[in-house]
C-alpha positions in Angstrom: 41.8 -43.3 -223.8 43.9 -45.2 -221.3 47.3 -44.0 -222.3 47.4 -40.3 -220.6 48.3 -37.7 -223.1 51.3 -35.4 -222.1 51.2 -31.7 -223.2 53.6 -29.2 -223.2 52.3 -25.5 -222.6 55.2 -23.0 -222.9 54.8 -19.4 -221.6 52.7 -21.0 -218.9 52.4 -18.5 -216.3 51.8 -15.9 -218.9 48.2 -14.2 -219.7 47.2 -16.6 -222.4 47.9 -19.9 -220.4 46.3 -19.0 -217.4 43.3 -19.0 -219.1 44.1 -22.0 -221.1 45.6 -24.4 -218.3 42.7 -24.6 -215.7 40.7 -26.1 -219.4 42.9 -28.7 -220.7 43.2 -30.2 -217.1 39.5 -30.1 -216.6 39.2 -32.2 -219.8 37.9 -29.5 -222.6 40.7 -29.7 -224.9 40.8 -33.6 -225.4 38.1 -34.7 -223.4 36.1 -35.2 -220.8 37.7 -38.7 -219.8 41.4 -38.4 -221.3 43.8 -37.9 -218.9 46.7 -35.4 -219.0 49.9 -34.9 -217.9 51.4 -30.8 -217.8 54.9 -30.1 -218.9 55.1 -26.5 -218.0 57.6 -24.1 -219.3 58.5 -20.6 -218.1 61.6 -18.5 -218.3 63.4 -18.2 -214.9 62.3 -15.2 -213.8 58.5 -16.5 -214.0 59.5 -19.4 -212.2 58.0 -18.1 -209.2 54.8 -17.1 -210.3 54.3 -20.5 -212.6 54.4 -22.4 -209.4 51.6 -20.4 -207.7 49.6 -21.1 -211.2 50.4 -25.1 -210.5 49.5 -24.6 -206.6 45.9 -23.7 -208.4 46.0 -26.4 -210.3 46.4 -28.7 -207.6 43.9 -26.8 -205.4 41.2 -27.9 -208.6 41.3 -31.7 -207.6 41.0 -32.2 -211.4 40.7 -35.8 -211.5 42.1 -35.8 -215.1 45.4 -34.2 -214.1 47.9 -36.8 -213.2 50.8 -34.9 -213.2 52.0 -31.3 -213.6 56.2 -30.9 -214.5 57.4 -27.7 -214.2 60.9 -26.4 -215.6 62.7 -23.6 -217.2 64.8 -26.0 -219.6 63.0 -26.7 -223.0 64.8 -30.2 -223.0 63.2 -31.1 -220.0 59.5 -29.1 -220.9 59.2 -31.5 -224.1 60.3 -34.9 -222.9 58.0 -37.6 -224.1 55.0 -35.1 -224.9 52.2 -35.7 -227.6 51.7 -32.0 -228.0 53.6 -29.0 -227.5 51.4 -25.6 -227.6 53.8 -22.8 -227.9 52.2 -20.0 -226.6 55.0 -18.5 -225.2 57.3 -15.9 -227.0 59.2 -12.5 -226.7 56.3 -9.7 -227.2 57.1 -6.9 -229.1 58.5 -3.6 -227.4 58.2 0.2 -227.9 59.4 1.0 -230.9 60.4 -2.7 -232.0 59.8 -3.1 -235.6 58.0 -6.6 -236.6 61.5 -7.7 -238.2 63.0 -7.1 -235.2 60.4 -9.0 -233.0 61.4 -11.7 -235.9 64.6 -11.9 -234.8 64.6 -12.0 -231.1 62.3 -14.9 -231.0 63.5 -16.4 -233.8 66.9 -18.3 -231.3 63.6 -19.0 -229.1 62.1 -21.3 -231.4 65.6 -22.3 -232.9 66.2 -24.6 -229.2 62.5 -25.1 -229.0 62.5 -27.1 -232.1 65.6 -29.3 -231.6 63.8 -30.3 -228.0 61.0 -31.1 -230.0 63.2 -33.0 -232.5 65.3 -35.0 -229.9 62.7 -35.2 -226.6 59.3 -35.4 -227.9 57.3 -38.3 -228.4 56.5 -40.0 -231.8 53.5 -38.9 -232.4 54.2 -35.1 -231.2 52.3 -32.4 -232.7 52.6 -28.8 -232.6 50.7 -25.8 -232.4 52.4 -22.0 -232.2 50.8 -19.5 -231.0 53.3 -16.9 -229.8 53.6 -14.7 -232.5 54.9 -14.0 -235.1 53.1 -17.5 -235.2 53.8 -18.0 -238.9 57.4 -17.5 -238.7 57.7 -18.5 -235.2 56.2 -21.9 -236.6 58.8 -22.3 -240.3 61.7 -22.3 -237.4 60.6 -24.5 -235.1 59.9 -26.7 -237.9 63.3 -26.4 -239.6 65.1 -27.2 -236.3 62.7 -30.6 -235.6 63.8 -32.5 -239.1 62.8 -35.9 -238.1 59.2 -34.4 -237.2 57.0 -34.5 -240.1 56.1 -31.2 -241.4 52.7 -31.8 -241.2 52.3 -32.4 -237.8 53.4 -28.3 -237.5 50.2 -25.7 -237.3 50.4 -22.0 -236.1 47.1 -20.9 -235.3 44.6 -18.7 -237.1 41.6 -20.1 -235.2 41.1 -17.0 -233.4 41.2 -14.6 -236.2 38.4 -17.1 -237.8 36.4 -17.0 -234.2 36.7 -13.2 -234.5 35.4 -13.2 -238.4 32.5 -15.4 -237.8 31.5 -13.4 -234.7 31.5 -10.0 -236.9 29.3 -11.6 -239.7 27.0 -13.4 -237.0 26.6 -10.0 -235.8 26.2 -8.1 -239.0 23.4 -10.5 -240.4 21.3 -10.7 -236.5 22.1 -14.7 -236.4 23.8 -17.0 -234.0 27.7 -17.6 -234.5 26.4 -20.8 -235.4 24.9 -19.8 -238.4 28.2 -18.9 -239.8 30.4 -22.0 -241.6 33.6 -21.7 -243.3 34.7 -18.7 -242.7 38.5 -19.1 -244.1 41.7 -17.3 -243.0 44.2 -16.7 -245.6 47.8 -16.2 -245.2 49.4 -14.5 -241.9 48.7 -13.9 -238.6 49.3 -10.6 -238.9 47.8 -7.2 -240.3 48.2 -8.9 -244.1 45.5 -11.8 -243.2 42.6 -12.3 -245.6 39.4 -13.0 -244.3 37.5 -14.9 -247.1 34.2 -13.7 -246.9 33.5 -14.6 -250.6 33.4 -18.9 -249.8 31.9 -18.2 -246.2 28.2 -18.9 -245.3 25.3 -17.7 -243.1 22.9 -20.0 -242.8 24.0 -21.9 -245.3 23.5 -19.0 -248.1 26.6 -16.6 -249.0 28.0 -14.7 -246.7 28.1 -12.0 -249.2 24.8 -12.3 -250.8 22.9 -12.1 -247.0 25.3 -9.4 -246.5 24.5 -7.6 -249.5 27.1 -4.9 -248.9 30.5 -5.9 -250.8 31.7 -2.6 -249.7 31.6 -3.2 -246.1 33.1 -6.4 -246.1 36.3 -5.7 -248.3 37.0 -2.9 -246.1 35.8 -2.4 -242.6 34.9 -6.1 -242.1 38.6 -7.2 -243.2 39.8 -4.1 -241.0 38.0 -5.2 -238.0 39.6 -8.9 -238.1 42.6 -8.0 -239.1 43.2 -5.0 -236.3 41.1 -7.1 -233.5 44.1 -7.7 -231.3 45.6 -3.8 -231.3 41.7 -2.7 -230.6 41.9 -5.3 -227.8 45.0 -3.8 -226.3 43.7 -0.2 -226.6 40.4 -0.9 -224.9 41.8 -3.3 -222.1 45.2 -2.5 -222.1 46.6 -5.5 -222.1 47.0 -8.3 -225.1 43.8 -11.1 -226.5 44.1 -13.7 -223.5 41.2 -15.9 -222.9 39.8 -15.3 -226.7 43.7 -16.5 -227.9 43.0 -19.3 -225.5 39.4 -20.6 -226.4 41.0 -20.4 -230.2 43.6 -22.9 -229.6 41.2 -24.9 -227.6 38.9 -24.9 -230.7 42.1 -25.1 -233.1 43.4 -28.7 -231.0 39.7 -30.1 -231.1 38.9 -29.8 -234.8 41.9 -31.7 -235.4 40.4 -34.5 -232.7 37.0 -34.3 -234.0 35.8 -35.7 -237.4 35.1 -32.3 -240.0 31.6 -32.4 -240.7 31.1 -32.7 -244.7 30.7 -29.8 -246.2 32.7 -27.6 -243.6 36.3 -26.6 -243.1 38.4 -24.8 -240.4 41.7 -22.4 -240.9 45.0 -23.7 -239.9 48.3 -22.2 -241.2 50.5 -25.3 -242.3 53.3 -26.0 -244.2 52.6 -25.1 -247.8 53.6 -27.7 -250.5 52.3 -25.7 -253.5 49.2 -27.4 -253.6 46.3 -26.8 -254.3 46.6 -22.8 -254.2 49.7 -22.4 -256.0 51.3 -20.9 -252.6 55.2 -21.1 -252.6 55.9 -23.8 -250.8 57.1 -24.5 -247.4 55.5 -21.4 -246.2 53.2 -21.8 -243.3 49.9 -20.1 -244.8 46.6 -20.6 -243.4 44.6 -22.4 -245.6 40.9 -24.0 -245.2 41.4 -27.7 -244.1 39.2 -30.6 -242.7 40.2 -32.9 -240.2 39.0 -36.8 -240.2 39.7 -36.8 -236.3 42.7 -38.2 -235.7 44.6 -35.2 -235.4 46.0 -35.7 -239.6 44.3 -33.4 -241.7 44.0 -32.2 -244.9 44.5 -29.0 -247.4 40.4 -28.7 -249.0 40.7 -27.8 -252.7 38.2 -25.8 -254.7 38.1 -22.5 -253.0 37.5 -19.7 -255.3 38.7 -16.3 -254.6 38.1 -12.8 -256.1 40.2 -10.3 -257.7 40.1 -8.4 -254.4 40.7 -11.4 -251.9 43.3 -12.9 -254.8 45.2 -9.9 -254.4 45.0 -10.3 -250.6 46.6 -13.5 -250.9 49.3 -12.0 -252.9 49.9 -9.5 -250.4 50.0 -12.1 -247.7 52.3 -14.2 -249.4 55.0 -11.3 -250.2 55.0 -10.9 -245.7 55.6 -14.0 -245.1 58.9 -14.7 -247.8 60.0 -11.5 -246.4 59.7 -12.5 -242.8 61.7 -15.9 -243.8 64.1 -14.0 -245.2 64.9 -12.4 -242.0 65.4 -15.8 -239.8 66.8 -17.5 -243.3 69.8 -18.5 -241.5 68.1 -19.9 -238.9 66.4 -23.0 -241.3 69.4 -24.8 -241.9 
């Protein structure tokens, strides 16, 4: 742990961030002796308000922290950094269809993945969370061709946070008790919640459950519609939940799976094992031998309902790539 770990955070003086920040530098994301270094990206407007977040920073004494960069120039935000959390993007607007969000943040992630390409360091990896995260992702990825594909993740950690607290709470058990609890497909409204392969203390999710009913609809529902429930109750968009996800999202990758567990990542689909057209980015269950690599986990078996899901799923997200097509070169 001697060679300090630079990290990119785009969006940084946005909702998300400021509840993400203040943990990396304190040592939660990769450790509690690794030291980091902040590249910190804003738009030039936010300028202003990202240097009051970085005069907090400082005001921390994180002894971890040996540097904080901050810049509105994406060349400059991913020079030399191991990982690049895109959390940043252009939110959606009144009346803005989701194809139309597409294509506004699809130039976004156009430049963001040629800085990656050219700037980044070797080893760079890459998590998107500014939505749509998928999509977002399947350009940034096109646009960074010497970077493996499979250093590329959009995250679906919080939706699986969100599931395993619902079931937790359905069953009267600790979170804790609930393991592989998969995300299928999107980050979006079309995302399938595999309740079927999950467990609660170590027994089926479904058979401690014992109501199939519930959790093909209002279970799904609940996950799926979490964020939009969020907004209406708070009035303002998942922050510190979006935040803890990607914290827990970066960490599995760091930290050895257990056997016998999985987590949900969307990566770049290569047809395997699911059949899934490939280079989609589809959240699949994967496992993680801790040094950030991971791997697809065959053998999960789905049911009509959650197979049609899937199929679902799938037909979003080759209609969303069709939209930014000309964007993947």
């Amino acid at each position: 742990m001697s060679k300090t770990i630079r990290v990119c955070v785009t969006g940084a003086a946005g909702q998300i961030d400021y509840s993400l920040l203040f943990r990396i530098a304190s040592g939660e994301m990769f450790g509690p002796e690794q030291k980091v270094a902040l590249n910190l990206l804003e738009i030039t407007p936010a300028l202003d308000a990202l240097k009051g977040v970085a005069m907090e920073l400082d005001d921390c004494a994180f002894p971890l922290l040996e540097e904080i960069v901050m810049t509105d120039d994406v060349n400059v935000a991913m020079k030399d950094v191991n990982w690049a959390l895109l959390v940043g993007s252009k939110p959606r607007g009144p009346g803005m269809e989701r194809g139309d969000l597409i294509k506004e943040n699809g130039p976004i992630f156009t430049s963001t993945g040629k800085a990656i390409n050219d700037h980044a360091a070797d080893d760079v990896r890459v998590v998107v969370v500014g939505n749509p995260c998928n999509t977002n992702c399947l350009i940034a990825m096109h646009n960074a061709p010497d970077v493996p594909r499979d250093r590329f993740h959009a995250m679906t950690r919080l939706d699986e946070n969100r599931a395993k607290s619902q079931l937790a709470q359905k069953a009267g058990v600790p979170v804790t008790e609930v393991k592989n609890m998969v995300i299928w497909g999107n980050h979006s409204a079309t995302q399938v919640p595999d309740y079927k392969n999950a467990t609660i203390s170590g027994k089926p999710a479904a058979d401690v459950i014992g109501d199939l009913a519930y959790l093909q609809t209002e279970f799904t529902s609940t996950v799926a519609k979490r964020g939009a429930a969020i907004i209406a109750a708070r009035g303002k968009s998942s922050a510190a939940s979006a935040a803890n996800g990607l914290i827990d999202h970066v960490k599995s990758l760091l930290t050895p799976t257990p056997e016998g567990e999985v987590f949900s990542s969307c990566v770049n689909s290569d047809g395997n094992p699911y059949g899934i057209p490939e280079g989609l980015i589809f959240s699949f269950p994967c496992r993680s031998n801790g040094d950030g690599t991971y791997e697809i986990v065959p053998g999960f078996e789905l049911d009509q309902h959650l197979t049609e899901g899937v199929a679902k799923t799938v037909a979003e997200l080759e209609s969303e790539r069709e939209v930014i097509k000309d964007l993947l070169g």
